[in-house]
N, C-alpha and C positions, 0 to 999 in steps of 0.2 A: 291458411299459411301461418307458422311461427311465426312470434315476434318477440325480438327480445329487445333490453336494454343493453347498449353500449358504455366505456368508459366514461362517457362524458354524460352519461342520463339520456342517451338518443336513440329512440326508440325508431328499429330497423328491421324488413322483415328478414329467416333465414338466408334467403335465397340472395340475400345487397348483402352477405357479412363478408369478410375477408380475411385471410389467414397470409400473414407473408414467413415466408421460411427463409435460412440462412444457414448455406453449408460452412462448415469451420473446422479446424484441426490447426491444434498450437495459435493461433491466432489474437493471443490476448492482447495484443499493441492494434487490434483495430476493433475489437464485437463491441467494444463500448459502443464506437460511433455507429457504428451500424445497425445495433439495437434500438440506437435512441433516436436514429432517421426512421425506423419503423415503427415505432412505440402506437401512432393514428390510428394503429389498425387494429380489429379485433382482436385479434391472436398475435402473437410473435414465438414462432419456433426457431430454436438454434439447434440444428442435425449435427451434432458432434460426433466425429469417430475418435472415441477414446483421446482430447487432448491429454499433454502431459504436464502442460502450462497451465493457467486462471483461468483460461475461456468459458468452461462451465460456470465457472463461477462468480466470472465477473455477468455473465448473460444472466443468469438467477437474477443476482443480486437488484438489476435492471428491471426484473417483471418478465424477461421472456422464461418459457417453457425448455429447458434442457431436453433429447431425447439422444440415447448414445446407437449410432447403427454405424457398425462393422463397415469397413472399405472396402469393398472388392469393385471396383471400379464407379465412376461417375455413374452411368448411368441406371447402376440399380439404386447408388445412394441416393440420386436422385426421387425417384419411384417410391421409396422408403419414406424419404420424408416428406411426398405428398400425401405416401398412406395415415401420417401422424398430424396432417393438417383437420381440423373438426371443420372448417366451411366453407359451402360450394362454390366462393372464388379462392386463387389463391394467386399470390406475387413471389417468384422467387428472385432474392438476392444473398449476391455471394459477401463474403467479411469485408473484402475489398474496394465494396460497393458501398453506395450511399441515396436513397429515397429521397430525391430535390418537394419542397414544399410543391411547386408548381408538378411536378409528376404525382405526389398525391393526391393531389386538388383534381388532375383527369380522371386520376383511377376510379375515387369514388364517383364522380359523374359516370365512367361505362357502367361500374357496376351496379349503379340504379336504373340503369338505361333498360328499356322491356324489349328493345332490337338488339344490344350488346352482341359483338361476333362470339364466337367462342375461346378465341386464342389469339393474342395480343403481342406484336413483336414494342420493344422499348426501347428507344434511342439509350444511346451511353455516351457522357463526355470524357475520356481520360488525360488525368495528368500525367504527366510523366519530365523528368527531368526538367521541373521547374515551367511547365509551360505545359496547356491545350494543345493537345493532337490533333489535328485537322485534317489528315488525310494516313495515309497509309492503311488505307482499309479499317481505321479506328474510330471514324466517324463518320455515320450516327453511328456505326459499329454494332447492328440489329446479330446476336449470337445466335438469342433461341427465346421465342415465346418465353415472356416473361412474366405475363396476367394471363390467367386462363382461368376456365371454369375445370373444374376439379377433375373431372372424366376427362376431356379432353384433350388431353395432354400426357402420352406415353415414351418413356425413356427406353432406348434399345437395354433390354441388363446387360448384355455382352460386352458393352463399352468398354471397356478403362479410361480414354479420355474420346474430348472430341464427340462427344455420346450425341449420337442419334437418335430422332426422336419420330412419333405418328402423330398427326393432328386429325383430331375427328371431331369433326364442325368446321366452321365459318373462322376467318380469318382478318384482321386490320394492324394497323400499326398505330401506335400513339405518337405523342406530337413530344411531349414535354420531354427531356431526358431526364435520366438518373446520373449520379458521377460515379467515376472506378478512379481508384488510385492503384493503379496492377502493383507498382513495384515502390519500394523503401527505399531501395539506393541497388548501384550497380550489382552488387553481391546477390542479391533476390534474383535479379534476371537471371544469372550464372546458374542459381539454385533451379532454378524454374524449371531452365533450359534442361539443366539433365534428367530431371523426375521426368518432365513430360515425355521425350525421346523415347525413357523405358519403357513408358506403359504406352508409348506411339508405337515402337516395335513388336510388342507384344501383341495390339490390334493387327499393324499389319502382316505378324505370323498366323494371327488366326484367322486372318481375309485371306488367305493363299499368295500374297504378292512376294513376287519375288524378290532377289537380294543382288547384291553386288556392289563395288565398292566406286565402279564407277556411275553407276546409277546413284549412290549417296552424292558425293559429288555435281554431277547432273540436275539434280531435285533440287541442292541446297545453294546452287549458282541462281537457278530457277525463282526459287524464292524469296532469294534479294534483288534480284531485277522485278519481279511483280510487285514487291512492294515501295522495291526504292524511286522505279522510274514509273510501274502502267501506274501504280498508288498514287504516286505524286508524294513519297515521301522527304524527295529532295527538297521541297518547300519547307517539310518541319526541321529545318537544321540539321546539327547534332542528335538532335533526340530519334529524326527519322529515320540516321543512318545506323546509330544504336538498333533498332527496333527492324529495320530489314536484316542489319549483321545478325544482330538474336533470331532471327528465323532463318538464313544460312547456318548459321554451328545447328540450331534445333533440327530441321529438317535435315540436314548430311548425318547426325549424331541418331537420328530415329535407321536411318536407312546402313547407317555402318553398324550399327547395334543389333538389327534385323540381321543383317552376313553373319557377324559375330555368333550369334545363336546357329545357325545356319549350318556353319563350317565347321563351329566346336575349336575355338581357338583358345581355350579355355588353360591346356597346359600342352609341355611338348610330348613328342613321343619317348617312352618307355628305352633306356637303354639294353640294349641286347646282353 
């Protein structure tokens, strides 16, 4: 077996190294910190698609690895920049995200572990509106394997968002979390809310699900009672009712946007 030296003169074999990667686009008001929460690890990759902002270059400048790969949905970008990771474990974290010293401190313990699962889901603590989320389905808030061994972990390409994924291996969860700061201020969520809807539509035109305006509706009542009352988001204030409201507009906005394409409401009829 290889062995090389690490950053710090620490001699580890191939197989204990670790590559954490960081998706980004416009993002330079956070890859600072989120580079320099990764910095521990062997590698530090930033998957940029084409910012238009510093992100490339504030990430260089830091020591991570720049690699520019094209958007066509989450899921292949995903896959993309596992292909650009060089070692057999890897961590993925988003710009929004942040590596807690104590989740570091696990990781390298699995990954010298000789039983280690293959695919690791990671607690997440988010801020939001001045204050820890504690419920609303945001904590521990497990997305998607987030430590895995390099094979193990396949993204659907078809996604646009939401991406789907195969695990192939053995499966655990870690204990320590990492932190998400999702949004800057009320404006982002707004922002969010409509990019994600379009490429939500867009999945489900190409899942065959049906449209309708009262099904938008339906879906988007649906999804602020799931998260304001079964979530228990009424315990988090303001911030809970924000965050089920923001999945009512997303959820009715994915499903009226789906009819929209559907019906062609695009312009009126041609006068005679």
């Amino acid at each position: 077996m290889l062995r090389y030296k690490t950053r710090g003169n620490r001699e580890v074999s191939s197989s204990s190294m670790l590559s954490i990667y960081i998706i980004a686009y416009n993002e330079e008001d956070k890859i600072a910190a989120a580079v320099k929460s990764a910095l521990w690890a062997d590698e530090v990759i930033v998957a940029d698609s084409h910012s238009q902002d510093r992100t490339a270059e504030i990430a260089e400048s830091l020591g991570a690895r720049v690699v520019q790969l094209d958007f066509e949905g989450f899921g292949k970008l995903r896959n993309d920049a596992i292909a650009a990771c060089s070692h057999d474990w890897i961590f993925s974290l988003d710009s929004d995200e942040r590596c807690t010293p104590e989740a570091a401190e696990e990781i390298r313990e699995i990954i010298n572990r000789p039983d280690a699962a293959d695919a690791w889901y990671t607690p997440r603590r988010n801020w939001f509106m001045g204050r820890w989320i504690n419920h609303c389905g945001w904590y521990p808030d497990y997305r998607q394997p987030q430590l895995f061994r390099k094979h193990a972990l396949v993204f659907n390409n078809h996604d646009e968002v939401h991406e789907g994924f195969d695990i192939h291996g053995s499966i655990d969860h870690m204990q320590q979390a990492i932190w998400q700061f999702p949004f800057k201020n009320l404006n982002q969520v707004q922002d969010k809310g409509t990019r994600y809807s379009t490429l939500g539509a867009l999945k489900l035109e190409r899942n065959g699900v049906s449209a309708g305006m009262g099904k938008a509706l339906a879906r988007g009542l649906w999804a602020f009672f799931r998260i304001y009352i079964l979530k228990l988001g009424i315990l988090d204030g303001w911030a809970g009712f924000v965050i089920a409201f923001g999945n009512l507009e997303g959820t009715f906005y994915r499903y009226a946007k789906l009819t929209e394409r559907k019906k062609g409401w695009d312009k009126p009829p041609e006068l005679p």
